[in-house]
C-alpha positions in Angstrom: 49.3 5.9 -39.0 48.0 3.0 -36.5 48.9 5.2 -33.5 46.9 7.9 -34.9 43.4 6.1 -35.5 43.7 4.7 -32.4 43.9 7.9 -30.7 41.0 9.4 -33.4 38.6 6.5 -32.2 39.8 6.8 -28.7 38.9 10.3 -29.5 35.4 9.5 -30.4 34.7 7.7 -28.2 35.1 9.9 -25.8 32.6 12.4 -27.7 29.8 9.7 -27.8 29.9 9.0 -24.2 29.8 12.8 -23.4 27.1 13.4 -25.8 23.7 14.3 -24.1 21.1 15.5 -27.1 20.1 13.7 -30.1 21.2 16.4 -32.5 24.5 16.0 -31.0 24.7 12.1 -31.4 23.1 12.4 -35.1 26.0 14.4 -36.3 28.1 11.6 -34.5 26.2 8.9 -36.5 27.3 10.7 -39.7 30.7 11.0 -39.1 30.5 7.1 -38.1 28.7 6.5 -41.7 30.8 8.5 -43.5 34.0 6.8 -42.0 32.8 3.4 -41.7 33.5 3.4 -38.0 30.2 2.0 -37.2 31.5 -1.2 -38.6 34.0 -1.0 -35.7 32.1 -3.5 -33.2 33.5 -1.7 -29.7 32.7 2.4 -31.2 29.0 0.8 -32.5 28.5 -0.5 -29.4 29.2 2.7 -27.2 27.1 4.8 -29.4 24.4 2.1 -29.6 24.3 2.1 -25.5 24.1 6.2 -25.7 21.8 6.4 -27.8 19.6 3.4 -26.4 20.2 4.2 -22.6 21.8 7.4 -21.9 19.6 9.6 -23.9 17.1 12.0 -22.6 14.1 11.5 -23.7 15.1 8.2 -25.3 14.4 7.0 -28.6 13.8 3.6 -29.0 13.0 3.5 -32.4 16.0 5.8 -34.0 17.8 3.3 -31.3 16.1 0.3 -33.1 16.7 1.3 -36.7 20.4 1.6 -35.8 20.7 -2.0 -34.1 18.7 -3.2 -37.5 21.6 -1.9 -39.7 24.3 -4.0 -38.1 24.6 -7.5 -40.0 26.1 -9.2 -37.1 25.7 -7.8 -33.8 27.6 -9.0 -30.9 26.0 -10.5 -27.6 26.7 -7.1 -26.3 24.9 -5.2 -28.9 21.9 -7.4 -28.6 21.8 -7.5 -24.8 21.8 -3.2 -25.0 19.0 -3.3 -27.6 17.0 -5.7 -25.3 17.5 -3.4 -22.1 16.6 -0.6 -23.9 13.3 -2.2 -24.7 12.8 -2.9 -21.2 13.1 0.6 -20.3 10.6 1.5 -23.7 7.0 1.2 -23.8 7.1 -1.4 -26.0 8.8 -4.5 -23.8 7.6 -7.0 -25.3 9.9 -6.4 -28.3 12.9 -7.3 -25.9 11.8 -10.3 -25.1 10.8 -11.4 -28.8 14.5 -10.1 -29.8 16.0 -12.4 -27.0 13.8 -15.5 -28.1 14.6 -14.5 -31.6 18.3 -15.0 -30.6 17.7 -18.1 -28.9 16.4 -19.8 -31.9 18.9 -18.5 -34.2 21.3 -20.3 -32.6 23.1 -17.2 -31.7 26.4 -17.3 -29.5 24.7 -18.7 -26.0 23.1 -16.1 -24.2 24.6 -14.8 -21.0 22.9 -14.1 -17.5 22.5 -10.2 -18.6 20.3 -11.4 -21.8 18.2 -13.3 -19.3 18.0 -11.0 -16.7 17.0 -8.2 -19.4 14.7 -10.0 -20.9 13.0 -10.9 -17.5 12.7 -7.0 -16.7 10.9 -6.7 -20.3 8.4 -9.4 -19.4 7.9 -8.1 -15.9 7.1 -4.4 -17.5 4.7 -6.1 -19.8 3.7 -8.6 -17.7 4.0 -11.2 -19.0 4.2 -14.0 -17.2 4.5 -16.8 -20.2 7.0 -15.1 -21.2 8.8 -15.3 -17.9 8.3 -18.2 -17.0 9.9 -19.8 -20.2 13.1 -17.5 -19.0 12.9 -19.5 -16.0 13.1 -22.3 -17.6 15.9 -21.1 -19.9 18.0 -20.1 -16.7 17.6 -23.1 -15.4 18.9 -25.4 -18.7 21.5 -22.5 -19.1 23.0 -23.5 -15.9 22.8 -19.9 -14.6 21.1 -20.8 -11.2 24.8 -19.9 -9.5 24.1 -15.9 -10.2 22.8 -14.4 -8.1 21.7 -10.7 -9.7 19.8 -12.8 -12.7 17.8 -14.9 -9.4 17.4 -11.5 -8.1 15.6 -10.1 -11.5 13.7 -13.3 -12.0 12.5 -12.7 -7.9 11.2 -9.7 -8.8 9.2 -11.3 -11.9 7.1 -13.4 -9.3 6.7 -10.8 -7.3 5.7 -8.4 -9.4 2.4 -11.7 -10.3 2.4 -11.4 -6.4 3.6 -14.8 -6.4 5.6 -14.9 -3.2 5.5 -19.1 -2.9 8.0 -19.2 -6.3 9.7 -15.8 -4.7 10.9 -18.1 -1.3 11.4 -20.8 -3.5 14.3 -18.7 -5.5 15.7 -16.6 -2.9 16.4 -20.0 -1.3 18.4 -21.2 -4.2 20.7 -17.4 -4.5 23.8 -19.0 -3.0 25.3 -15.5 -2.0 22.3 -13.4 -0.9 23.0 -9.4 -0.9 21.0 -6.1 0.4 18.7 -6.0 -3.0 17.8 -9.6 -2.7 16.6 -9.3 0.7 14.7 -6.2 -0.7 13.0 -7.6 -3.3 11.8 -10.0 -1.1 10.5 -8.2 1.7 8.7 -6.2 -1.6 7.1 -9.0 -2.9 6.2 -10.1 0.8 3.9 -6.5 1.3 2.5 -7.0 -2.2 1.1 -10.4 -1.0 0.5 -8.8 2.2 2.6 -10.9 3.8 3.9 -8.2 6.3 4.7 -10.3 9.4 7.3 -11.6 7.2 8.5 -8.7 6.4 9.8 -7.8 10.0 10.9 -11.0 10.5 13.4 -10.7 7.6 14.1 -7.1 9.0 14.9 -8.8 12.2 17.0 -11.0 10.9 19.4 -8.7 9.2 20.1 -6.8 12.1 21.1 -9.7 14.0 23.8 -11.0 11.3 25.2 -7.6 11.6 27.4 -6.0 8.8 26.3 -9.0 6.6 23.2 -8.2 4.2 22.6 -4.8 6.4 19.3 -3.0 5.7 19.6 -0.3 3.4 17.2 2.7 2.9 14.9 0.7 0.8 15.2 -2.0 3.1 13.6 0.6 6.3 11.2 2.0 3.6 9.5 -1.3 3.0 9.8 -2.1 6.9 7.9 1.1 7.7 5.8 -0.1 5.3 4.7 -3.4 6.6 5.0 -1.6 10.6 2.2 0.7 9.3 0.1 -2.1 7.1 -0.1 -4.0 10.7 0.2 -1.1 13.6 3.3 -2.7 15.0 4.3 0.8 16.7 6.8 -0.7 19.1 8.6 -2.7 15.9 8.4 0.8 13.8 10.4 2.7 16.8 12.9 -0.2 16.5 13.6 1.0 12.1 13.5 3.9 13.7 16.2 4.3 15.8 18.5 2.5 12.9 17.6 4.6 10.4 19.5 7.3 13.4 22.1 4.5 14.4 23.0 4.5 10.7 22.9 7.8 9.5 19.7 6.6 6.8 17.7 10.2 8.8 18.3 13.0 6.0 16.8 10.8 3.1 13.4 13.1 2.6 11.6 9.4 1.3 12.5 8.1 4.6 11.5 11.3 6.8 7.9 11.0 4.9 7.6 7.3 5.5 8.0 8.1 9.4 5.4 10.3 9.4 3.2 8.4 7.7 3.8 5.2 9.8 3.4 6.9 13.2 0.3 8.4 12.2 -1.0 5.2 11.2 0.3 3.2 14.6 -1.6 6.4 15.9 0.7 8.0 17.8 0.6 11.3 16.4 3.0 13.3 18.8 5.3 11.2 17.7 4.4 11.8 14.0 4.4 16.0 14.2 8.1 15.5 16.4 9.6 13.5 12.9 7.8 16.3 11.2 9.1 18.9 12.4 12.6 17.8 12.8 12.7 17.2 9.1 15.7 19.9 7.4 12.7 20.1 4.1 9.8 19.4 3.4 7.6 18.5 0.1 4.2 18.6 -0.8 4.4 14.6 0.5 5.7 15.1 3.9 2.5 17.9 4.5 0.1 15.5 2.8 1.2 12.5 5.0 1.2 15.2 8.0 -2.6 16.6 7.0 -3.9 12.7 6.2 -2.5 11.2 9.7 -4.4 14.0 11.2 -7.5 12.9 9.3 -7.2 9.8 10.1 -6.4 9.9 13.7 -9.7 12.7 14.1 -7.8 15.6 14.1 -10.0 17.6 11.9 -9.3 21.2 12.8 -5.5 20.7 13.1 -5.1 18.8 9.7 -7.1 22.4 8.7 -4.4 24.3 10.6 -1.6 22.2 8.7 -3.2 22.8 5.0 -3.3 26.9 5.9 0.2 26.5 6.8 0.9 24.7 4.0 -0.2 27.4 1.2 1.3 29.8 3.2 4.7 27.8 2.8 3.9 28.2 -1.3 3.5 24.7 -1.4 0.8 23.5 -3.8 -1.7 20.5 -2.6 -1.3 17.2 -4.5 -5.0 15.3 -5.4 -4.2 13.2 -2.4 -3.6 16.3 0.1 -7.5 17.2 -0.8 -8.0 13.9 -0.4 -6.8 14.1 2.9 -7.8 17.0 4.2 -11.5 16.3 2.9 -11.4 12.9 5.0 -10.2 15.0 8.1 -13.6 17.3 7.3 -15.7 13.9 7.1 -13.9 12.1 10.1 -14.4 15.1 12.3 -18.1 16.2 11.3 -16.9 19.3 10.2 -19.8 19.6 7.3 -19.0 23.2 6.5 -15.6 23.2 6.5 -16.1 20.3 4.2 -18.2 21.9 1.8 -16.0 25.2 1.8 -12.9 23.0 0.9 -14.7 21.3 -1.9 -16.1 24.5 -3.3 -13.1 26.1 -3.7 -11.7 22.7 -5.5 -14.4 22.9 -8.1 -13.8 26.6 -8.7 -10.0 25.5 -9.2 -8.5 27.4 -6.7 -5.6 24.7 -6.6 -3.8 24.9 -9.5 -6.9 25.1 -11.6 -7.1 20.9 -9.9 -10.8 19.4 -10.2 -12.6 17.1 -7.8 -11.4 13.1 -9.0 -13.7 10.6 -7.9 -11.9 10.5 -4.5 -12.9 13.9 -3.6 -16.4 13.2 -4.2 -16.0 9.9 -2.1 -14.8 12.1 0.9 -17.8 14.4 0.8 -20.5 11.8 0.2 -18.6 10.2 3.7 -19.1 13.7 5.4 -22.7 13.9 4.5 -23.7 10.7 5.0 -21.4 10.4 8.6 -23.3 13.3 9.4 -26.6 11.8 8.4 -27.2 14.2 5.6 -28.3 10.9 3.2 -30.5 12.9 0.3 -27.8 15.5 0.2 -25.3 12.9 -0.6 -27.1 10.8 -3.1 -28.1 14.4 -4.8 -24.6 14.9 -5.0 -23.8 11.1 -6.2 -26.5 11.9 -9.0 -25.1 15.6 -9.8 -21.7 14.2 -10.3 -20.3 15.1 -13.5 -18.0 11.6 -13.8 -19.6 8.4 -13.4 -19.8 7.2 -9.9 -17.5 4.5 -9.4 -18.6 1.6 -7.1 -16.5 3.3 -4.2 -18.9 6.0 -4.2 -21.8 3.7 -4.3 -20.6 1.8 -1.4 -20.1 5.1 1.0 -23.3 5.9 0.4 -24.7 2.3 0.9 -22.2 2.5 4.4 -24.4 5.8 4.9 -27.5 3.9 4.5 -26.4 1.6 7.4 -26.0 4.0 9.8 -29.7 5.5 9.7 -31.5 2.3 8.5 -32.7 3.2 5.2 -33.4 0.1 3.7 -35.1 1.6 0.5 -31.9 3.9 -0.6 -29.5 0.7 0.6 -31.2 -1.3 -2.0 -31.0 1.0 -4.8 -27.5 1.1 -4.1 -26.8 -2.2 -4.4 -28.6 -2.8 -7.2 -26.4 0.3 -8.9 -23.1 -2.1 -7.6 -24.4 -5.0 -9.3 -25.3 -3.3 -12.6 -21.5 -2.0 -12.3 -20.6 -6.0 -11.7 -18.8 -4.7 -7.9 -20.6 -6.1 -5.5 -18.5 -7.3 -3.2 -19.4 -9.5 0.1 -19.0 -6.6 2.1 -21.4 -4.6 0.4 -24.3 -7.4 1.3 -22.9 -7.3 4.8 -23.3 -3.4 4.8 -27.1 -4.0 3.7 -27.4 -7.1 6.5 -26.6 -4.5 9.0 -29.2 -2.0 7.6 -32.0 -4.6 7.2 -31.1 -5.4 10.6 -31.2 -2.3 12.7 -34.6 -1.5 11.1 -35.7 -4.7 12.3 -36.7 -6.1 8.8 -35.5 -9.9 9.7 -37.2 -11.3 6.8 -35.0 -9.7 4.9 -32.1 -10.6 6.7 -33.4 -13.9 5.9 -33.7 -13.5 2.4 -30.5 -11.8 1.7 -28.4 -14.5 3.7 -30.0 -17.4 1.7 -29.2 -15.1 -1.8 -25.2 -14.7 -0.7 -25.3 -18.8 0.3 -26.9 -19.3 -3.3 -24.1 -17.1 -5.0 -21.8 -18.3 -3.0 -20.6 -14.9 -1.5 -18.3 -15.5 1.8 -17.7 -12.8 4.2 -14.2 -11.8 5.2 -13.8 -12.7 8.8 -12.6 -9.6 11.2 -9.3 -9.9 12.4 -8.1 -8.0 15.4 -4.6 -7.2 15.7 -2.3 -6.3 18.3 1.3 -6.2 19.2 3.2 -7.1 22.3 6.9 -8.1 23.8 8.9 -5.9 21.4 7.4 -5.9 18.1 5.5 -9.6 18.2 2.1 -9.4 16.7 -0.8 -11.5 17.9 -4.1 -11.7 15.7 -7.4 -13.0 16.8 -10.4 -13.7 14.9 -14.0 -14.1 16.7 -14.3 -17.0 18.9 -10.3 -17.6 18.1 -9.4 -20.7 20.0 -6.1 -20.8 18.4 -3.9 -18.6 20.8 -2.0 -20.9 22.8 -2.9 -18.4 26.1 -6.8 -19.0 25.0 -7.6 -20.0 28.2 -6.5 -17.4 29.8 -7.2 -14.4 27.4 -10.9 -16.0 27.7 -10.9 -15.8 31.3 -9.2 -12.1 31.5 -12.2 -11.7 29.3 -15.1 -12.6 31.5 -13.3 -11.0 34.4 -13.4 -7.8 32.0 -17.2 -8.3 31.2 -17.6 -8.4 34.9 -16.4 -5.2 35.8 -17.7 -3.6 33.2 -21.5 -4.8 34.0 -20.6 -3.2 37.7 -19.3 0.0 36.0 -22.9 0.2 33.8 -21.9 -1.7 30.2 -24.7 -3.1 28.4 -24.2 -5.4 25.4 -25.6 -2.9 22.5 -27.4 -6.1 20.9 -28.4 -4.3 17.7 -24.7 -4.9 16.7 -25.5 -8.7 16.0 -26.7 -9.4 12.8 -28.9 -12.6 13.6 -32.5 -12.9 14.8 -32.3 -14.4 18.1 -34.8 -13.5 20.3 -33.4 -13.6 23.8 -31.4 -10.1 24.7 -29.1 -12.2 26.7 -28.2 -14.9 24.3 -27.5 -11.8 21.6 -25.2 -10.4 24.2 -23.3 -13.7 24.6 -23.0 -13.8 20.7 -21.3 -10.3 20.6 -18.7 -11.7 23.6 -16.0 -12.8 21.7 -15.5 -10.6 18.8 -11.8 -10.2 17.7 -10.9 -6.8 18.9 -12.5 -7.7 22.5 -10.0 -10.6 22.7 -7.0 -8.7 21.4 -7.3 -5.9 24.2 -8.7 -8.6 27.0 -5.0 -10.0 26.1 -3.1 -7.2 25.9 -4.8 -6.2 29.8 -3.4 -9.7 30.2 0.4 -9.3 29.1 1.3 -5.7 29.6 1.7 -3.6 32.6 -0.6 -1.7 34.3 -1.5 1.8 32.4 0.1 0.3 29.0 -1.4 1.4 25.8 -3.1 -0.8 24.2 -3.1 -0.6 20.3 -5.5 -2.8 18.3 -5.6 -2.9 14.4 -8.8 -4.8 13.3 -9.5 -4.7 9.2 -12.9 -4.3 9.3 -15.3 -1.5 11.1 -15.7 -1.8 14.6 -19.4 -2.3 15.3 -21.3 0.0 18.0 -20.5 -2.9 20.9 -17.3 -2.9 20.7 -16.7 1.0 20.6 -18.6 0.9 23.7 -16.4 -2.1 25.2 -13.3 -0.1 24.5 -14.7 3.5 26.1 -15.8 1.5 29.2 -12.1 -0.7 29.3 -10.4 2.7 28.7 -12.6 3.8 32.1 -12.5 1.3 34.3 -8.8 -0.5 33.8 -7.4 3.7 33.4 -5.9 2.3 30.0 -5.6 4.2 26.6 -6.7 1.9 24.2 -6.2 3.0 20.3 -8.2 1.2 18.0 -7.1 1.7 14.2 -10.5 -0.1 11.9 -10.8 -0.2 8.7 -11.1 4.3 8.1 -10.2 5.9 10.9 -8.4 5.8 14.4 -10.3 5.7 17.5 -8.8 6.7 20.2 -10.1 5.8 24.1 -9.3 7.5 27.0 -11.2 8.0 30.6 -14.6 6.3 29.0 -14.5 8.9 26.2 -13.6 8.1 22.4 -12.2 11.0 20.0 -14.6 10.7 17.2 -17.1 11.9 19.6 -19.1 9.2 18.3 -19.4 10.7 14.6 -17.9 7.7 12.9 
């Protein structure tokens, strides 16, 4: 009699665990009722986790009625119920069950109830809530495990808080693959990306201990692109081969994407065509590295091709191919594209705020300003302030202080205004010579207290190290000599025919030559004065600077790409630039 329930509970056991539809596991639930099995703690507890976790959709509140029924659930039972929450979209009731268990005095929590409840606070974000789990952990005397250290990593970086992220990964005592990932994660989300490499680094030099993972070459990518550290993304590169990581479709995208934005897009159309598939991601980040890197025409080309593949665009592949259009003043393209997207040509897909961003960039870039603030006011969404602030970038370029100051007024009834927007309408006051404005405005940002975000130039040299200057950096330890390589630069420029274009600086000083001197030292001048320094004759030099480039500098790079027979790349804030033989690929529509 024994043997035989044994082998009947054995039996259904094995039908909950192989159960995949809720009619299925209802008629289960029944039988369990009817019997009184779902007394038994270890059967309740399988069809609990089925039901809870296994089930497609899930259904956390059949799953939650069903925990509610048991008079005394196990730790087990309880730690189920609280993942499943975390998985719901209702979190929070996870981490009120596990508190509600804490003050019941229930049997002492293990490291699973923790590290549950940390993903529930983390999906709700809440970081109260989190941070009392800390605490928790840390009275519990569960600081020796390392997956719960992991989960509660992951907690502060998910509040971008990569100080108490360090501060726990230094206390994991046996540090795996994930933990290095979630690190290097919350390291980009804090845009920490130096750090990133450097952990990279570091696991390939212990060897087969903690070795990077796909994830691990994803996030690497990641930060290689964020900083334009080409040299370092050739290095995940070949491991990814070395390793056999190269068939994971994720990874093939990433590549793309991260070669187009070091610039180097031969190398970016080589991954791309190697690739054994490709999705509608792999064309988009194909068609938007184009875009980016002026390609207008051939990101055309690669859209065509596309549809012709039966592959339907994505939002972002308009996105992208609309920003190829506006970087390559391809106005009627541009329009024809966008056309078609309001008729709904693509999958019956409408134009999202984005889209209308792209083509107010293309009309203002090509200094059609009343056709793009008709088509701001025509708009049948609200303009957000991103729209606002390409037109007021628009407004910049031809000097139209009247529309630039309607436009900012329009960001500061949306409460955006940002300190680049007041920078934007600095410049336009500026170059229409309206210095009493300039004036005005400058005493208004020191009055609210608005601060301008320095430029930063970088670049990267001697296998994958990245240098970043800022203007009038004296904090290199090669200043002296980066500033000397400098002035010999300026010199031979002057002989080649360079003239300081002194509407670039922003302040009203009268002397031509002492506004020349002021635009000297401007951060991507002293990045590629030291990469002329510290690479070899007819390098590359590739400079990554996070604001726009202003008119000077463009010029300083076409005449350094002339006169030292260098390609210099320079990736701002929108677009690629790319110099070669005094000429510039965004044949000066930018």
């Amino acid at each position: 009699m024994l043997k035989s329930m044994s082998i009947s509970e054995d039996h259904l056991i094995s039908l909950i665990t192989s159960s995949t539809t809720k009619p299925h596991l209802r008629q289960i639930h029944a039988v369990l009722l009817r019997t009184s099995l779902i007394k038994n703690s270890d059967i309740f507890h399988h069809f609990l986790s089925r039901l809870a976790l296994s089930l497609v959709p899930r259904d956390i509140n059949y799953s939650r009625r069903v925990f509610s029924q048991r008079t005394n659930p196990t730790l087990s039972h309880c730690n189920t119920m609280i993942r499943a929450f975390s998985l719901s979209e209702t979190p929070s009731q996870g981490f009120l069950l596990f508190r509600s268990l804490r003050r019941k005095a229930f049997p002492p929590s293990n490291p699973l109830s923790s590290s549950f409840a940390l993903k529930c606070c983390i999906k709700s974000r809440d970081l109260t809530g989190g941070l009392q789990i800390h605490g928790k952990i840390f009275r519990d005397g569960f600081l020796s495990d390392s997956l719960l250290l992991t989960t509660l990593m992951d907690f502060y970086s998910t509040f971008e808080n990569s100080t108490d992220a360090c501060k726990v990964f230094d206390e994991i005592p046996e540090r795996d693959t994930v933990c290095y990932n979630v690190l290097m994660s919350c390291f980009l989300r804090n845009k920490r990306t130096r750090d990133v490499l450097y952990h990279f680094d570091n696991m390939i030099k212990n060897g087969s201990v903690n070795k990077p993972d796909g994830v691990t070459c994803l996030l690497a990518l990641q930060a290689c692109a964020s900083l334009g550290a080409l040299d370092f993304g050739k290095q995940v590169h070949a491991f990814i081969d070395e390793n056999g990581l190269g068939g994971a479709l994720n990874l093939s995208n990433t590549l793309v994407s991260m070669y187009s934005r070091c610039g180097d897009m031969d190398k970016a159309y080589e991954v791309f065509r190697e690739m054994r598939e490709r999705n509608v991601v792999s064309w988009t980040a194909m068609i938007s590295g184009l875009a980016m890197n002026g390609f207008g025409r051939e990101a055309i080309e690669a859209f065509e091709e596309m549809l012709k593949c039966g592959i339907s665009p994505e939002e972002q592949t308009l996105t992208g191919l609309l920003s190829a259009c506006s970087h390559s003043g391809l106005v009627e393209e541009g329009m024809m594209f966008f056309e078609r997207l309001k008729s709904g040509e693509f999958n019956k897909m409408k134009p999202n705020l984005h889209h209308y961003g792209c083509v107010v960039d293309l009309l203002g870039r090509a200094r059609l300003l009343e056709k793009a603030y008709s088509l701001v006011e025509s708009m049948e969404m609200k303009p957000d302030s991103t729209i606002w602030r390409t037109l007021l970038g628009a407004c910049r370029v031809q000097g139209n202080v009247e529309l630039g100051e309607r436009v900012i007024s329009r960001l500061i009834e949306l409460k955006a205004e940002e300190a680049g927007d007041y920078v934007l309408l600095l410049n336009t006051y500026s170059s229409a010579g309206r210095w009493e404005k300039v004036t005005e405005l400058r005493s208004l940002m020191k009055e609210k207290r608005i601060h301008t975000k320095p430029g930063c130039s970088a670049i990267e040299v001697e296998q994958g190290r990245v240098h970043e200057f800022i203007v009038d950096d004296v904090s290199h330890p090669r200043k002296e000599e980066i500033y000397k390589m400098l002035e010999e630069i300026n010199q031979q420029l002057k002989i080649a025919g360079y003239v300081a274009e002194t509407a670039s600086e922003l302040h009203n000083i009268e002397s031509e030559e002492e506004k020349g001197r002021a635009l000297t030292y401007h951060s991507e001048k002293l990045a590629i004065a030291f990469g002329i320094l510290v690479t070899p004759p007819g390098t590359t030099i590739r400079v990554t600077k996070n604001l726009r480039t202003c008119v000077d500098c463009h010029n300083f790079a076409k005449f350094v790409s002339r006169v030292y027979d260098r390609v210099v790349i320079v990736r701002d804030r929108s677009r690629f630039h790319h110099f070669k033989d005094g000429l510039c690929s965004c044949n000066e529509f930018w």
